[in-house]
C-alpha positions as CSV (number, residue, x, y, z in Angstrom):
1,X,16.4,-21.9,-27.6
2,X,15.8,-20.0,-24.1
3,X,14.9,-20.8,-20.6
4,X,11.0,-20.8,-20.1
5,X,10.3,-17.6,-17.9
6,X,9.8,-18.5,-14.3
7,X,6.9,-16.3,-12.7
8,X,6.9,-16.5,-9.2
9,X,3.6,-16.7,-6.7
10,X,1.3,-17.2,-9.8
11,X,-1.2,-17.4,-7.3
12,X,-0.5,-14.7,-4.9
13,X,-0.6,-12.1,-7.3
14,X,-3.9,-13.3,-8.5
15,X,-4.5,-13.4,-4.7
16,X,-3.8,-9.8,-4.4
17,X,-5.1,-8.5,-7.4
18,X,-8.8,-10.7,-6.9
19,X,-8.8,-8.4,-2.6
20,X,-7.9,-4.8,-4.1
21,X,-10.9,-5.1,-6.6
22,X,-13.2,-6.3,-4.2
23,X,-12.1,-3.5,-1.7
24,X,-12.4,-0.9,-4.9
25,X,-15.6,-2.2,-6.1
26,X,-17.0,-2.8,-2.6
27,X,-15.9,0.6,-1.4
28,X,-17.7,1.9,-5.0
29,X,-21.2,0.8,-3.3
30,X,-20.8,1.8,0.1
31,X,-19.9,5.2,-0.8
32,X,-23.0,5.2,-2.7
33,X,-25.1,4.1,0.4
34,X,-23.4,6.5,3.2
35,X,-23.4,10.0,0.4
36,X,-26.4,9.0,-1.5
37,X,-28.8,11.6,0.6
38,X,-26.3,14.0,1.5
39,X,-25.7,14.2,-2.1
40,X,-29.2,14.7,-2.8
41,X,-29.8,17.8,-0.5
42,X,-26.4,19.2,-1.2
43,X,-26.3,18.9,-5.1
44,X,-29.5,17.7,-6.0
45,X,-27.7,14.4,-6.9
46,X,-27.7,11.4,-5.0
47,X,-25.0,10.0,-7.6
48,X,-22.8,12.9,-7.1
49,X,-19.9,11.1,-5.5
50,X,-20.1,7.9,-6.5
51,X,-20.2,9.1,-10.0
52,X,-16.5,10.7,-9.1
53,X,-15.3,7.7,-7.4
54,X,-16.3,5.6,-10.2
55,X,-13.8,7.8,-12.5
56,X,-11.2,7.6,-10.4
57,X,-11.5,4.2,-10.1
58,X,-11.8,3.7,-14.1
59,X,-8.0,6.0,-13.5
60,X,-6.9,3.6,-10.7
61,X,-7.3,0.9,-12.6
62,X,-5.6,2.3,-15.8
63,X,-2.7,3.2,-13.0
64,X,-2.6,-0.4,-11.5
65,X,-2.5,-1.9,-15.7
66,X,0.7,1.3,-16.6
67,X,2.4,0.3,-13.5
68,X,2.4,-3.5,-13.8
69,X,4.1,-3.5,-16.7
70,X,6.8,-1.2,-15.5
71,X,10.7,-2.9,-15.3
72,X,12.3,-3.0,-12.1
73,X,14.9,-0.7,-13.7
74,X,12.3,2.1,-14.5
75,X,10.6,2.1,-11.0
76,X,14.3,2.6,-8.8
77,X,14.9,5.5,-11.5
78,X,11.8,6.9,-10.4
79,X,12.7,7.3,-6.9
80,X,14.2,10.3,-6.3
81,X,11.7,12.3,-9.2
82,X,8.7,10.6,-7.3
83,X,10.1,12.3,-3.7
84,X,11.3,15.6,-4.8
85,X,8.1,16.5,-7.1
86,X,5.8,15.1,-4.0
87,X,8.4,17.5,-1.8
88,X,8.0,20.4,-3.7
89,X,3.9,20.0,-3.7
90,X,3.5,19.0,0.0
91,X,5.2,23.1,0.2
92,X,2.8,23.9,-2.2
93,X,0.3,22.9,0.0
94,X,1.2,25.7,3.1
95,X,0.9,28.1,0.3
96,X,-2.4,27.7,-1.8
97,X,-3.5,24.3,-0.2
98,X,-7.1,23.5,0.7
99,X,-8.2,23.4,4.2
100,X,-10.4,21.2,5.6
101,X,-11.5,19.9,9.0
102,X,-8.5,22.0,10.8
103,X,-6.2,20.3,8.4
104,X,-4.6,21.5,5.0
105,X,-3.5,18.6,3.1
106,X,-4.9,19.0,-0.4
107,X,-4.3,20.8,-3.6
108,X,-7.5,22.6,-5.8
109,X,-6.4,21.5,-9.4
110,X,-10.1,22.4,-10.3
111,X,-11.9,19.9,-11.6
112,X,-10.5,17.6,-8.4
113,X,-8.1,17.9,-5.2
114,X,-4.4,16.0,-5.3
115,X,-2.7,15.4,-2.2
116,X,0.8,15.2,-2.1
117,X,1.1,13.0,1.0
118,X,-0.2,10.1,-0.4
119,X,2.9,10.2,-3.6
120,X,5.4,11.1,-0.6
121,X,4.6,8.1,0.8
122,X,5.7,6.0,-2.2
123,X,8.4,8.0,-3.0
124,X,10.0,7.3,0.7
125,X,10.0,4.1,0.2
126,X,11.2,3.9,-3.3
127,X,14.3,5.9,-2.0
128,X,15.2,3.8,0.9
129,X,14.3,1.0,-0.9
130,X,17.0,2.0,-3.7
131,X,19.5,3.3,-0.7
132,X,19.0,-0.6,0.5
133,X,19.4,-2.7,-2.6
134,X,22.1,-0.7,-3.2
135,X,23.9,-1.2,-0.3
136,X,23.7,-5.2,-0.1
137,X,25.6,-4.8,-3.6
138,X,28.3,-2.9,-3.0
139,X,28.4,-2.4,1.2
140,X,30.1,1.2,2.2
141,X,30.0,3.1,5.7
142,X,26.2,2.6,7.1
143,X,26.8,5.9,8.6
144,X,26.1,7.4,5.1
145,X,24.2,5.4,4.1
146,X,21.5,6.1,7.3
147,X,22.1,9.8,7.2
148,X,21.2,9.8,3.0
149,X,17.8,7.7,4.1
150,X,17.3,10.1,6.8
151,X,17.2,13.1,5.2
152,X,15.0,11.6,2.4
153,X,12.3,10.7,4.9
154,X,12.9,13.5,7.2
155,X,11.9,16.3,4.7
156,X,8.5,14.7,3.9
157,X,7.6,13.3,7.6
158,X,7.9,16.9,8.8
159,X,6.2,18.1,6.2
160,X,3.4,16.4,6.4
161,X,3.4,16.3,10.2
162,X,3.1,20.4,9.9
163,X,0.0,19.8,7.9
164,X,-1.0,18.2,10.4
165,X,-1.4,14.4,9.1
166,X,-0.3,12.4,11.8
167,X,-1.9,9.5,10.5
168,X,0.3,9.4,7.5
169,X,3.0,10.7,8.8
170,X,2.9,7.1,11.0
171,X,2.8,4.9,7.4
172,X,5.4,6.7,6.2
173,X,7.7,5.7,9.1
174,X,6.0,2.0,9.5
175,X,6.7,1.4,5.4
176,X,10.0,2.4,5.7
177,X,10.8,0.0,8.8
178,X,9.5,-2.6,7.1
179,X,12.1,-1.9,4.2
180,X,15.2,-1.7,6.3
181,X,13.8,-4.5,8.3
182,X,13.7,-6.9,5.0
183,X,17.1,-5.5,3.8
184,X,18.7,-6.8,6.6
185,X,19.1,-3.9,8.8
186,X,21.3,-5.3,12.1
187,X,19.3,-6.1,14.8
188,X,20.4,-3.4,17.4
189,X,19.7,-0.6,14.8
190,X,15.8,-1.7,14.3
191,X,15.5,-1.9,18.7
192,X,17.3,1.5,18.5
193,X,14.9,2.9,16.1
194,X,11.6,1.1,18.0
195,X,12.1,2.6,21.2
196,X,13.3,6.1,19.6
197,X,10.3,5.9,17.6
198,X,8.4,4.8,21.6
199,X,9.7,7.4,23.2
200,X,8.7,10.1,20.6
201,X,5.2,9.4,20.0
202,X,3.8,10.9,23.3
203,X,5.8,14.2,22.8
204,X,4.1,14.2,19.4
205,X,0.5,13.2,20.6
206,X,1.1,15.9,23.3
207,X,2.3,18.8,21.1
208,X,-0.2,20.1,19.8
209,X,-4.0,20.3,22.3
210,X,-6.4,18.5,19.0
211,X,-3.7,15.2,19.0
212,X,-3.8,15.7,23.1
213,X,-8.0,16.0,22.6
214,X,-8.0,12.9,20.8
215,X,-5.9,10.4,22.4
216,X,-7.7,11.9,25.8
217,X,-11.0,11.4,23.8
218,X,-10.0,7.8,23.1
219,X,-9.1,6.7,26.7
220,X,-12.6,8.0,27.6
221,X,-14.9,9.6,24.8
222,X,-18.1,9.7,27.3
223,X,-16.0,12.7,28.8
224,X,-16.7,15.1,25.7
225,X,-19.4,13.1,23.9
226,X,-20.5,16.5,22.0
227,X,-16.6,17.3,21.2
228,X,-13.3,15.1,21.1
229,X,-15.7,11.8,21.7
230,X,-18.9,12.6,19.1
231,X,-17.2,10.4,16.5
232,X,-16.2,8.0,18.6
233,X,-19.9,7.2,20.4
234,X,-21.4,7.5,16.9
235,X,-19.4,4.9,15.5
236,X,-19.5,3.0,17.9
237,X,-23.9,3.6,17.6
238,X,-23.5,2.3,13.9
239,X,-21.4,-0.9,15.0
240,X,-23.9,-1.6,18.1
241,X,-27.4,-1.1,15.6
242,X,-25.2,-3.1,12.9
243,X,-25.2,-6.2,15.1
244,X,-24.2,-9.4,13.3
245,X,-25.9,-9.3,9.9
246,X,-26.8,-5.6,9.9
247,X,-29.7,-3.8,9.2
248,X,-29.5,-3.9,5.8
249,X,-27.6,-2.5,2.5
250,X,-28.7,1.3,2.6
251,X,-31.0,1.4,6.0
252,X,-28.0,3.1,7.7
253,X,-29.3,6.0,10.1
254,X,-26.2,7.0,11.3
255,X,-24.8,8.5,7.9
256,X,-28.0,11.1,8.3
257,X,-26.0,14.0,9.7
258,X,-25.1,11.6,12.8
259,X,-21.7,10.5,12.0
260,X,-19.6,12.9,10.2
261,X,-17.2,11.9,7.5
262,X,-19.1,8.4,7.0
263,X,-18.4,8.4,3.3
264,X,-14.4,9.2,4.2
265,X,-12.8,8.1,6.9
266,X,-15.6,6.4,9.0
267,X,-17.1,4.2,6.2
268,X,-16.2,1.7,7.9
269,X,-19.0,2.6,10.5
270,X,-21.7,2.3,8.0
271,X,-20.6,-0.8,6.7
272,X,-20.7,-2.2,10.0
273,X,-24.2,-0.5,10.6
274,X,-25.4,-1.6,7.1
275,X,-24.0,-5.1,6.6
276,X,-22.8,-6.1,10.1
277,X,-20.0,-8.2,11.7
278,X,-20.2,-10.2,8.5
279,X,-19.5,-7.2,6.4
280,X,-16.9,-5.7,8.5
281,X,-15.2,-9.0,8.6
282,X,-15.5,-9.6,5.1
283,X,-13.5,-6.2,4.6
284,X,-11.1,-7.3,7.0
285,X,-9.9,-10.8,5.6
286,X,-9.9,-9.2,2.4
287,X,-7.1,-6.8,3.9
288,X,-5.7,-10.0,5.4
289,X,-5.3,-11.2,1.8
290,X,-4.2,-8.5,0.6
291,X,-1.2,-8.7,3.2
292,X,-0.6,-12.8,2.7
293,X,-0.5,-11.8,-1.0
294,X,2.1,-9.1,-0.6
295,X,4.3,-11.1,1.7
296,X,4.4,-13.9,-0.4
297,X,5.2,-11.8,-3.7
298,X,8.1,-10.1,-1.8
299,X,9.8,-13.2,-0.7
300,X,9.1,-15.2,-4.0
301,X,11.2,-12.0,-5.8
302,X,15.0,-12.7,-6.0
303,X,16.0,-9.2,-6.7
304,X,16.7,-7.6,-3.7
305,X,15.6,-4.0,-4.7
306,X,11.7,-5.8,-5.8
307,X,11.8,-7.7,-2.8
308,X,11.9,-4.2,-0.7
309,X,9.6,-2.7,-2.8
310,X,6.8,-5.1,-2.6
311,X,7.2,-5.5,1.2
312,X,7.1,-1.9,1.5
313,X,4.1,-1.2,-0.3
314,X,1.8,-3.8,1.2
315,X,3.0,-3.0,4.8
316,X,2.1,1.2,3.7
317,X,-1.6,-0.2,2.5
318,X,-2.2,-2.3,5.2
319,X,-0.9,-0.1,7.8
320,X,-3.0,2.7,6.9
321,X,-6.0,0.1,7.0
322,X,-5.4,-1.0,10.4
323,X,-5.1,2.6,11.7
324,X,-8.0,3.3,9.8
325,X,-10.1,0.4,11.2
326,X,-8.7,0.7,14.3
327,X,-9.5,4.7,14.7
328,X,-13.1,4.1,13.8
329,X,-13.3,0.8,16.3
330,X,-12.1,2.9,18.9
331,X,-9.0,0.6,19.4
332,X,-6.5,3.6,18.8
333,X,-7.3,7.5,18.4
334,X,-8.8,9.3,15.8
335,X,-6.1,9.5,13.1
336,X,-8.3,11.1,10.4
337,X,-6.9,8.7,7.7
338,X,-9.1,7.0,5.2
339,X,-9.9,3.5,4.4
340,X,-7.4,2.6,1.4
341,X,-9.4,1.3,-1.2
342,X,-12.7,1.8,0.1
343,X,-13.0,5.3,1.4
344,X,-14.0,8.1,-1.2
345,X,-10.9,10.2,-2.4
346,X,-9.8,10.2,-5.7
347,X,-5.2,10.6,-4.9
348,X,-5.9,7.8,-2.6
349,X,-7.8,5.5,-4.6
350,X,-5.4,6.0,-7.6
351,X,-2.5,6.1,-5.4
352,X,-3.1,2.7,-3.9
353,X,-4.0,1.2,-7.2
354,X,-0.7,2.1,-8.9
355,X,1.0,0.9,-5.6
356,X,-0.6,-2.2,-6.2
357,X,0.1,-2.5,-9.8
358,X,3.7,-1.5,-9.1
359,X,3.8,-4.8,-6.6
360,X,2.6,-7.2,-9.4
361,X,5.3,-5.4,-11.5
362,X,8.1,-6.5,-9.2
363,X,7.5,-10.5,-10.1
364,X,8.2,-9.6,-13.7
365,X,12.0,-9.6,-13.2
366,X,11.7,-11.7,-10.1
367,X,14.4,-14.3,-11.5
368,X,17.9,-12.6,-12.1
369,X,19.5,-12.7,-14.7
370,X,21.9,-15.5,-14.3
371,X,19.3,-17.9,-13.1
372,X,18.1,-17.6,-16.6
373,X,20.5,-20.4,-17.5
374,X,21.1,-21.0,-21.3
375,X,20.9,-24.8,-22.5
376,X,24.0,-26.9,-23.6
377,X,24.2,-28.9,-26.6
378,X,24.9,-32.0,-26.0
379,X,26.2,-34.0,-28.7
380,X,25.6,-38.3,-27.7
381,X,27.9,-41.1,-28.6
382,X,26.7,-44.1,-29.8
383,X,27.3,-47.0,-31.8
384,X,24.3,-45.7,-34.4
385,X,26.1,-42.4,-34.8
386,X,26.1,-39.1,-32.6
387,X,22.2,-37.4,-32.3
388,X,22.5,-34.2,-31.1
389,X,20.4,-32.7,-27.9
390,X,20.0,-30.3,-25.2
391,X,20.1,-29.9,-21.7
392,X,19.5,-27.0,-19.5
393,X,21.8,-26.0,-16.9
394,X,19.6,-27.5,-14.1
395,X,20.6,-31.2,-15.8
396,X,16.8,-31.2,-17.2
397,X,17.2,-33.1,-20.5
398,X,16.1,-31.7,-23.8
399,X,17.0,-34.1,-26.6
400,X,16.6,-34.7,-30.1
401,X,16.8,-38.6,-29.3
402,X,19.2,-41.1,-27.1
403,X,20.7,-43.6,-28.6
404,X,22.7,-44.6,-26.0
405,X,26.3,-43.9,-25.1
406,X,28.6,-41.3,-23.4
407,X,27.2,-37.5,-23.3
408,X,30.0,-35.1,-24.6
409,X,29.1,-31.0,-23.9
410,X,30.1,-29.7,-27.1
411,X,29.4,-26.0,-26.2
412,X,26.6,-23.7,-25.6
413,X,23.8,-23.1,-28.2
């Protein structure tokens, strides 16, 4: 006989599973409601990009099924492939890479557009992830082991800084803390990194004039309301008409030509316009789940390399939500990231699925090995005779029958 498999969180990952749909599906409407008549004069088809977000969600969700079943083993071999392909394609992307809104961030593959960001991302935290596991196993000199991590999320966060995709450059560093942080990183090495990473962020805000635009734009957007602050008042025009219950499911007015990008980045605008504080918080205590969901499924996981992984991944998602929702709240500057889940963009939508499948896949193996104890056979005693029984290594009995007497371990079944 064997052990009974032990599944950790049952509930959580039900938990987390029940929010990403209902951000997906949710998202699946909304994008229908802010494109549906810019669709129509563009193409002539008010279906046109909810009909494409519906595939990629039909992909997504094929992702999120392939990746859940994945062994822990398979996913740290993955690492390195996953960061050097992404790499290789983010260069791609400053040769024959699509431009868009001053930025170049995506690939034409012709039927769609890939961007390579979003797979850099995971494949950061994959490699750190592996660096980190593999360090609590067999500890060598951390100044290796720092420089190897460095170098792997070095390349990419320049990369993608040159694009320039500050916004994701930021999750990328965030979802790696997080890692190092849950892999036990010593204490003066995480306040060493927080105020390097303090002390940084302005001189990156104010290199380039657009990042200096913005955060300027932020601290007062009424000071270029037809520039740097358009996006800014207009949101905050759709939050304001939205009011508590919202003016209803499609009567949106900003999304005519008023608020750019309000199927993208700023959907969040129309769903507070269309559906109201209720919506809006409806999306974020979903997000909240989401997060409780993740936590819990990393520190219900035993192995230490899961454990990283599935903290990783939910503080990447929800990080880029927060800057997401807190770009188009006007709490932080426009960031030009989109809503994970519930913006329109095919990589991202697939992306964040499979990063969610590959968190449910890390309570598969969440009891190691040896915690997997074998039974004993116990043979009993008595003054009828000896009966023969079982019982696991937790002292749980599993017997035949007891007919009183003194237990002898005879061996191990």
């Amino acid at each position: 006989m064997s052990a009974p498999s032990i599944r950790p969180a049952p509930t959580a990952r039900y938990l987390l599973l029940g929010a990403a749909l209902f951000l997906a599906t949710g998202g699946l409407l909304m994008i229908f409601s802010a494109s549906s008549a810019q669709d129509f004069l563009a193409f002539s088809d008010s279906l046109y990009h909810v009909k494409r977000q519906a595939i990629f969600l039909v992909i997504g969700l094929v992702a999120l099924l392939l990746c859940s079943r994945m062994s822990v083993r398979l996913v740290r071999s993955l690492g390195w492939w996953i960061l050097g392909v992404s790499d290789a394609l983010l260069i791609v992307v400053f040769v024959q890479g699509v431009a868009s809104h001053g930025a170049t961030r995506w690939i034409d593959l012709g039927v769609t557009t890939l961007q390579p960001s979003e797979f850099a991302k995971l494949g950061c935290v994959l490699v750190v992830a592996g660096i980190v596991a593999e360090r609590s196993r067999h500890p060598g000199p951390l100044k290796d082991d720092l420089i190897k991590g460095a170098i792997a999320v070095g390349i990419p966060f320049v990369l993608v800084m040159v694009q320039p995709d500050m916004g994701t450059a930021v999750s990328i560093v965030v979802a790696v803390f997080f890692v190092v942080v849950l892999g036990g990183l010593p204490w003066r090495y995480i306040v060493g990194s927080v105020a390097l990473t303090v002390a940084t962020l302005p001189l990156l805000v104010f290199a380039k004039s657009y990042r200096a635009s913005r955060f300027l734009s932020f601290l007062n957007p009424g000071g270029d309301p037809q520039g740097a602050g358009y996006q800014i008042l207009q949101a905050r025009l759709a939050f304001g008409s939205g009011g508590i219950l919202g003016l209803g499911l499609g009567m949106s007015r900003q999304k005519y030509q008023y608020l750019p990008a309000a199927h993208t980045d700023f959907i969040f605008a129309i769903i507070g316009e269309e559906l109201g504080l209720l919506g809006t918080a409806a999306v974020v205590v979903a997000f909240g789940v989401l997060c409780y969901a993740g936590i819990r499924i990393a520190l219900s996981v035993k192995d230490v390399y899961g454990r990283l992984i599935a903290g990783g991944l939910t503080a990447m998602i929800v990080t880029q939500a927060l800057i997401n929702m807190g770009s188009v709240t006007g709490l932080m500057p426009v960031t030009g990231i989109p809503l994970p889940l519930v913006s329109y963009g095919g990589s991202s939508l697939v992306f964040t699925l499979g990063c969610i499948g590959l968190i449910l896949a890390m309570t598969r193996e969440a009891v190691p090995a040896a915690a997997r104890v074998r039974p004993h056979v116990v043979e009993i005693e008595g003054s009828a005779g000896a009966r023969s029984g079982e019982r696991w290594g937790d002292g749980r009995p599993r017997l035949s029958g007891v007919d009183g007497g003194r237990p002898r371990v005879r061996g191990r079944a």
